[in-house]
N, C-alpha and C positions, 0 to 999 in steps of 0.2 A: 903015683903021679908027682909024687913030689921031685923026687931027683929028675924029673923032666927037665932041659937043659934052657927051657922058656923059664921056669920056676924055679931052677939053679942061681941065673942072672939076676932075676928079679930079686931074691933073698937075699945075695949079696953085698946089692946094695944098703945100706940104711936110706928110710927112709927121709925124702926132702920135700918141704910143702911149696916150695916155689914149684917145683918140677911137676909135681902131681897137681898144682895149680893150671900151669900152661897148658899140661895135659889136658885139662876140664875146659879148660876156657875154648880153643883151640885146637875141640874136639873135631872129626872129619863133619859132623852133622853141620855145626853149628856154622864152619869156612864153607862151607858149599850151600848153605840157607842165607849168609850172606851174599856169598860169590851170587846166586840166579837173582838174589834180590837188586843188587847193582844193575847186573846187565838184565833183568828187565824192563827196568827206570832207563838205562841206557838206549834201548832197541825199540820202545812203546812210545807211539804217539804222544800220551799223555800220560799223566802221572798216575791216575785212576787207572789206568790201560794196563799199565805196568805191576801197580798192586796185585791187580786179579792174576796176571799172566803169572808172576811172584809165588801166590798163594797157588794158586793147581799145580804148578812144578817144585814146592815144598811140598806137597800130598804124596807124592809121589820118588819122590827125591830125599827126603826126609824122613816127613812122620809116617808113611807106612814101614820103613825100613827100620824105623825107632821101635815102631810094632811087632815089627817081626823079631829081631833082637829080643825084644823082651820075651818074648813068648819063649823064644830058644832059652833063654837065659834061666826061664820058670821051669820047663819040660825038661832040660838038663842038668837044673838043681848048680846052674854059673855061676859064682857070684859077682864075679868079677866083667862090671859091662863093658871093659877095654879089650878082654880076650884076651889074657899075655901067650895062653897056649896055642900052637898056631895050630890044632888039629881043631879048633873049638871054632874057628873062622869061617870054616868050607861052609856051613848051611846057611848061616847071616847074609855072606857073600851071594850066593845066590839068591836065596831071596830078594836081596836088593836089588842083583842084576835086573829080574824078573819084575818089579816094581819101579824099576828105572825105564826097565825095555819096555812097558805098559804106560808109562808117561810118556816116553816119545814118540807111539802112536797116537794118542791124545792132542798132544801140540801138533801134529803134522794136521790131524785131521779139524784140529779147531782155528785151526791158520796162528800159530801162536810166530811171534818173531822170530825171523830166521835166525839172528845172533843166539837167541836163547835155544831154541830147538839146537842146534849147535852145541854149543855149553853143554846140554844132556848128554848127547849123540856123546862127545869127548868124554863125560864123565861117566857114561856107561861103558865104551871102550876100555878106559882105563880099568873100571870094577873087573871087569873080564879077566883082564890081563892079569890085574890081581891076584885074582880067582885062581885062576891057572896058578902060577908062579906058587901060591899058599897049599896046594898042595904038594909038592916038595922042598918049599921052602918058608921063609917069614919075612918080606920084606913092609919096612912099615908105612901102614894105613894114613897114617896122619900125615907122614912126608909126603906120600902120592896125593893127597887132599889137596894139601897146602901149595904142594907144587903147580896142580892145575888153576888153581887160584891165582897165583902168580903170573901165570902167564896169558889166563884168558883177558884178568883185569888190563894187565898191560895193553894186552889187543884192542881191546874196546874201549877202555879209557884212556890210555896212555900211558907213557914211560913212567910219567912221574908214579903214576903208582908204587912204583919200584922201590922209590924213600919207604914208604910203608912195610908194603907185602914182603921182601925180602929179608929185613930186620926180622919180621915175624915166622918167614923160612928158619931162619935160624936158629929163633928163638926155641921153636920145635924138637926141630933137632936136638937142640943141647937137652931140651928136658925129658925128651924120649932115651938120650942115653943116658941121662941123668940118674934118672927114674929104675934105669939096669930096665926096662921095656922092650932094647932092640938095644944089637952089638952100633959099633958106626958101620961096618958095611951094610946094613939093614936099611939103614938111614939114608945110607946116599941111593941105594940102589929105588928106593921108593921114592924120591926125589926125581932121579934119573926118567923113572916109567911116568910118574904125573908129568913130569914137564917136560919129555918129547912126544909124548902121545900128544899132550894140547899143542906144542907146538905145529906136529903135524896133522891132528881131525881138526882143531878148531878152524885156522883159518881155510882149510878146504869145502868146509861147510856153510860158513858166516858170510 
């Protein structure tokens, strides 16, 4: 396993605590718990409104996915919870799909905001596409996170978001190649798939 060319790149690099910082920080979990928590507050009546919509689409979006990850990560003796191998992605990935695509039955049927039902619908398309693409290749997770984030915020909140979210597009990038975690074609191409999938399910749905 070791000469794996996932675990090749990564050895190569020495390691850097900025980069495995941003990494952490910046995690896919943690951009997409804030991404639904925005545009719920965004789309809900009220603030209250918005909490709860917030919290059932992190159950679902999040910490069951964070569950299922661990478990894989315990059954398959991982230790590593970023996945550098990209054979070690394919079960996580589904699962998540499968607890994504069960939370957006959820919100359709409990009336939850259209904008947010939305946000799902996009960020379950994008898991897919992932999905797929990780079996014959490795494009990275965290640029496809980041990128949907990017652009739904923009959607809902507006451009100005863009001071923000984009610095921290990049910010990603660099410490994902930084890190030797993903070549830069990895990086852009996960970039590419978050932010024309949202481009194109978001506003067809919201």
């Amino acid at each position: 396993m070791d000469d794996h060319p996932d675990l090749v790149r990564l050895h190569a690099r020495p390691r850097h605590r900025l980069a495995d910082l941003v990494g952490v920080v910046l995690d896919p979990l943690v951009v997409l718990a804030v991404t639904v928590l925005l545009v719920a507050l965004a789309t809900s009546p009220t603030v209250l409104a918005g909490l709860g919509w917030a919290a059932a689409t992190m159950t679902f979006c999040a910490l069951l996915p964070e569950i299922a990850l661990r478990v894989v990560m315990r059954v398959h003796g991982i230790g590593d919870r970023q996945l550098v191998v990209r054979e070690q992605r394919r079960i996580p990935l589904l699962l998540s799909a499968a607890s994504i695509g069960v939370g957006v039955g959820v919100l359709v049927l409990a009336g939850a905001p259209r904008g947010l039902t939305a946000l799902v619908v996009t960020v379950l398309v994008a898991l897919v596409a992932m999905a797929i693409i990780t079996r014959v290749w490795k494009a990275s997770f965290h640029l496809a996170c980041t990128a949907t984030a990017v652009v739904v915020l923009a959607l809902v909140l507006g451009p100005l978001t863009l001071a923000i979210t984009l610095p921290m597009l990049g910010a990603v990038a660099w410490a994902r190649t930084r890190a030797g975690r993903h070549g830069l074609a990895q990086v852009i191409a996960g970039a590419l798939i978050g932010g024309l999938i949202a481009g194109a399910v978001f506003p067809a749905l919201a």
